[in-house]
LUMNU-196531 format. One record per residue (C-alpha): residue number from 1; y, x, z. Coordinates in steps of 0.02 Angstrom, whole numbers, always signed. Each point is the difference from the previous one (the first is absolute). Example, Ala and Ser with C-alpha at 12.3 -4.5 7.8 and 13.67 -1.06 7.14 Angstrom:
2
NODE  pos      c2      c1      c3
NODE    1    -225    +615    +390
NODE    2    +172     +69     -33
END
This chain:
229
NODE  pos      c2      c1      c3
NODE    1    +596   +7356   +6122
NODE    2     +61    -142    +115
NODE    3    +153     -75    +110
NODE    4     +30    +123    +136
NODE    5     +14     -29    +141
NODE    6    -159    -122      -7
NODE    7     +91    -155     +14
NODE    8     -79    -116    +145
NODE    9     -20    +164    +122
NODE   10     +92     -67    +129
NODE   11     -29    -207     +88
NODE   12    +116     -92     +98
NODE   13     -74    -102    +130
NODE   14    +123    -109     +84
NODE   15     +27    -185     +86
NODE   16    +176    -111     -48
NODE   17    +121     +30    +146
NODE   18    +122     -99     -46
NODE   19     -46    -213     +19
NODE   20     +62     -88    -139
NODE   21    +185     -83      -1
NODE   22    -115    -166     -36
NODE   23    -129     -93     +65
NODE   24    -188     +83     -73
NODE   25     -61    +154      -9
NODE   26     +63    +167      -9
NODE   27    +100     +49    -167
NODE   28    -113    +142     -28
NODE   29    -168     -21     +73
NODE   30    -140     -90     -46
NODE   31     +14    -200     -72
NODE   32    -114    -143     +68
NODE   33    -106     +26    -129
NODE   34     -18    +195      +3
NODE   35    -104    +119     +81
NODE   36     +38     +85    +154
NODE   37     +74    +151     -95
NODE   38     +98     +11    -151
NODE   39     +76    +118    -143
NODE   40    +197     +34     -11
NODE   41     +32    +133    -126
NODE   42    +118    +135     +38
NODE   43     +90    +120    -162
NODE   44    +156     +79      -5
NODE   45    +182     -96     -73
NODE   46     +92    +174     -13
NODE   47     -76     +36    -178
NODE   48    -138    -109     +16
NODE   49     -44     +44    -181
NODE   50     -33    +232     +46
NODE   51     -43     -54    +186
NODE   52    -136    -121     -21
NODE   53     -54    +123    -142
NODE   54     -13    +135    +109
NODE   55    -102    -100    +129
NODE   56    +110     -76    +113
NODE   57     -61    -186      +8
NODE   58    -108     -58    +127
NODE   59     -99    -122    +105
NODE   60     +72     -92    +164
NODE   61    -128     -90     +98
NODE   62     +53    -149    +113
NODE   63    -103    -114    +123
NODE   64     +18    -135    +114
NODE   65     +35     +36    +191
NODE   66    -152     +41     +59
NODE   67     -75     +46    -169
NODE   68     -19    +171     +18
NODE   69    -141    +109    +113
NODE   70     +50    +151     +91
NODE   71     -60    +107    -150
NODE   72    +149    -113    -104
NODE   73    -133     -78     -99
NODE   74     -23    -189     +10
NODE   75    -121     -83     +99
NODE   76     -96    -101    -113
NODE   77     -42    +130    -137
NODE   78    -121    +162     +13
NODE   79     +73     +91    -138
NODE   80    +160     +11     -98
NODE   81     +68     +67    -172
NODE   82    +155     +15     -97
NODE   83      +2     +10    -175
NODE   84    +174     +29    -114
NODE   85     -43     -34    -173
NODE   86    +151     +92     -83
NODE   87     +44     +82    -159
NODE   88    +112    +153     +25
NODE   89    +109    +130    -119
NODE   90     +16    +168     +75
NODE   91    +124     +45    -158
NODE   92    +111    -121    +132
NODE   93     -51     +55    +140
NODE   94    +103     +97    +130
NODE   95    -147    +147     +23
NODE   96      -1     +10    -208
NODE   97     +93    +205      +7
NODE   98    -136     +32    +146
NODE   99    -144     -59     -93
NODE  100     +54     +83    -176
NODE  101      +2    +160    +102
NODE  102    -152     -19     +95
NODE  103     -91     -45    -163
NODE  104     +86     +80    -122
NODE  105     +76    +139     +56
NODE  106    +152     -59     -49
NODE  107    +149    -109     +98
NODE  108     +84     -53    -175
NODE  109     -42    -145     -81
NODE  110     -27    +107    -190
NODE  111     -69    +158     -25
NODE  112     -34    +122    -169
NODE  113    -127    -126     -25
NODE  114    +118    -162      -5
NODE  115     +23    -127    +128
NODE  116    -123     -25    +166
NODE  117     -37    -165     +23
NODE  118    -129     -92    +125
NODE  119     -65    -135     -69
NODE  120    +133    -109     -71
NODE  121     -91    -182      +9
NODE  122     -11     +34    +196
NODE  123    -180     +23     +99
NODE  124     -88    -168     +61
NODE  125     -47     +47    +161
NODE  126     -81     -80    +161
NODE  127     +65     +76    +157
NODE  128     +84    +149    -130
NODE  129    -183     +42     -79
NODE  130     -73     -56    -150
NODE  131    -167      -3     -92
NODE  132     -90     -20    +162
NODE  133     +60    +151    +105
NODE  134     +32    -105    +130
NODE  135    -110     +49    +131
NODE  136    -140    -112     +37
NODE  137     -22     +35    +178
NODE  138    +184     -74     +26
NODE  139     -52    -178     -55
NODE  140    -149     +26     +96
NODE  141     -72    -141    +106
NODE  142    -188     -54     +83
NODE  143    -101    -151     -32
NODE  144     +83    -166     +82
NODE  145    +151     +76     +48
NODE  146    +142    -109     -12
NODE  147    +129     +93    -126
NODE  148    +188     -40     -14
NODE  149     +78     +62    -182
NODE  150    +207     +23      +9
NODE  151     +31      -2    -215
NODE  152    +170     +37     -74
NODE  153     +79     +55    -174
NODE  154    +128    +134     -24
NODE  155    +174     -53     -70
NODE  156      +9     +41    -185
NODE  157     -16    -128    -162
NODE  158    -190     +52     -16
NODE  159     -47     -41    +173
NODE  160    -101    -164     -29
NODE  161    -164     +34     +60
NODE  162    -183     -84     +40
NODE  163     -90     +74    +103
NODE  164    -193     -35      -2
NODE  165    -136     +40    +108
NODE  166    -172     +20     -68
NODE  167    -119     -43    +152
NODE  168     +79     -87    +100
NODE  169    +149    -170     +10
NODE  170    +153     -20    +126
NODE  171     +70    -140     +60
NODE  172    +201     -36     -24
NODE  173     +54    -156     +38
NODE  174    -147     -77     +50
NODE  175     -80     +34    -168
NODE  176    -134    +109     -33
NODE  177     +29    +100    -150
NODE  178     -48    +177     -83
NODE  179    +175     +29     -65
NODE  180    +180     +19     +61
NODE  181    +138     -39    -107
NODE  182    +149    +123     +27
NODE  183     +86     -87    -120
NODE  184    +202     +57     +13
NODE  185     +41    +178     +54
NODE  186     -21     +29    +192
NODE  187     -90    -139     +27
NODE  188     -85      -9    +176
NODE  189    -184     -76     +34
NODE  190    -106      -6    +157
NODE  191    -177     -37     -30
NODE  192    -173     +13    +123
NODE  193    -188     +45     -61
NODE  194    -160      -4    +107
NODE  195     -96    +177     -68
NODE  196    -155     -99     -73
NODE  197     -66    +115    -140
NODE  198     -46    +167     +39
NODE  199     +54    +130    -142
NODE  200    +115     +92     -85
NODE  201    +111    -131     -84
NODE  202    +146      +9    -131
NODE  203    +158     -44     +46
NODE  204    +145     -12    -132
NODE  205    +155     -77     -93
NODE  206     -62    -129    -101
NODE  207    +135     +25    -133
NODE  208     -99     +82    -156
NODE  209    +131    +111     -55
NODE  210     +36     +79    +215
NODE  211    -187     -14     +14
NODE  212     -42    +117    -154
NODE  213    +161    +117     +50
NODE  214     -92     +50    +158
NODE  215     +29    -151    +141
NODE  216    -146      +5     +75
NODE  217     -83     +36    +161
NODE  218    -163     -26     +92
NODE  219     -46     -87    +179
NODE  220    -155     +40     +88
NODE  221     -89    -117    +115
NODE  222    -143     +94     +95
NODE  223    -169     -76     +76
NODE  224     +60      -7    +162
NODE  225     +53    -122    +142
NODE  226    +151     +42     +93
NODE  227     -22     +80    +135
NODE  228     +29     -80    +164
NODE  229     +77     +58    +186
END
């Protein structure tokens, strides 16, 4: 069973509006040194502990004037993905008495057989799914595309995460690199791949411990070129 709603269902795509009260860039958009687009989480404050729980966290994505196609999708890439690597509890989540009785039959929280309980250690999940049941054909992409990867942790005291890519590296920072250290709770990175390998690859949380608890996932990169106008 997983986070519902699936937790990155819903992108952002926006440019800053407002110039910043200093010289330099905007306060929200992309630094000298980024790409064209970058990752801004968005959760709930209300009861950030049963919202985000219960799904509602998010990815904004904001570009530099001119960044952004008519399709919203930057210029410079082919492809893009969004991947939350987050581990959720839906004993705290708001949608706990709807998923008791949808599952159980039952909208109480004990029964004649003692307490109901989801899993109590939480589900490590990329994009809400776990054990590879993320769908392959949504990290998708064809041979020399030019791929743009928006990675972000969820908010509790277990979300330090390392996502690894078998098949393929990224660059971040202007280092090329197979790994991506989400290293504090809703930590943000931006990192581009040129599709070079053609396969089925793995795709997971380096962390032994979320990696064996089911956070993993699979990209595919098929024997294609792009296809062109």
């Amino acid at each position: 069973m997983t986070a519902r709603p699936e937790p990155t269902n819903r992108t952002i795509r926006c440019r800053p509006a407002v110039p910043s009260p200093t010289p330099g860039p905007y306060p929200s958009g992309p630094g000298p040194g980024d790409p064209s687009t970058i990752l801004w989480a968005y959760h709930s404050h209300t009861h950030e502990w049963r919202d985000v729980n219960a799904g509602l966290i998010g990815p904004i994505i904001i570009g530099r004037r001119g960044a952004f196609g008519p399709d919203g999708t930057p210029h410079d890439v082919d492809r893009e993905f969004v991947t939350l690597f987050g581990v959720f509890d839906e004993n705290e989540s708001r949608y706990t008495p709807d998923n008791l009785r949808t599952y159980t039959g039952d909208t109480l929280r004990t029964n004649d057989r003692g307490q109901i309980l989801f899993p109590p250690a939480g589900m490590t999940t990329i994009n809400g799914l776990t054990f590879g049941t993320l769908p392959v054909e949504s990290l998708t992409m064809r041979l020399g595309e030019r791929v743009r990867w928006y990675l972000f942790g969820a908010t509790t005291a277990n979300d330090f995460h390392s996502p690894h890519w078998h098949g393929g590296t990224v660059l971040i920072d202007q280092k090329r690199t197979d790994l991506v250290n989400l290293a504090v709770p809703l930590m943000m990175v931006t990192a581009d791949m040129v599709a070079d390998a053609p396969g089925i690859w793995m795709f997971h949380c380096h962390v032994a411990e979320h990696m064996a608890s089911g956070m993993t996932s699979r990209f595919q990169i098929l024997d294609e070129a792009p296809s062109t106008p």
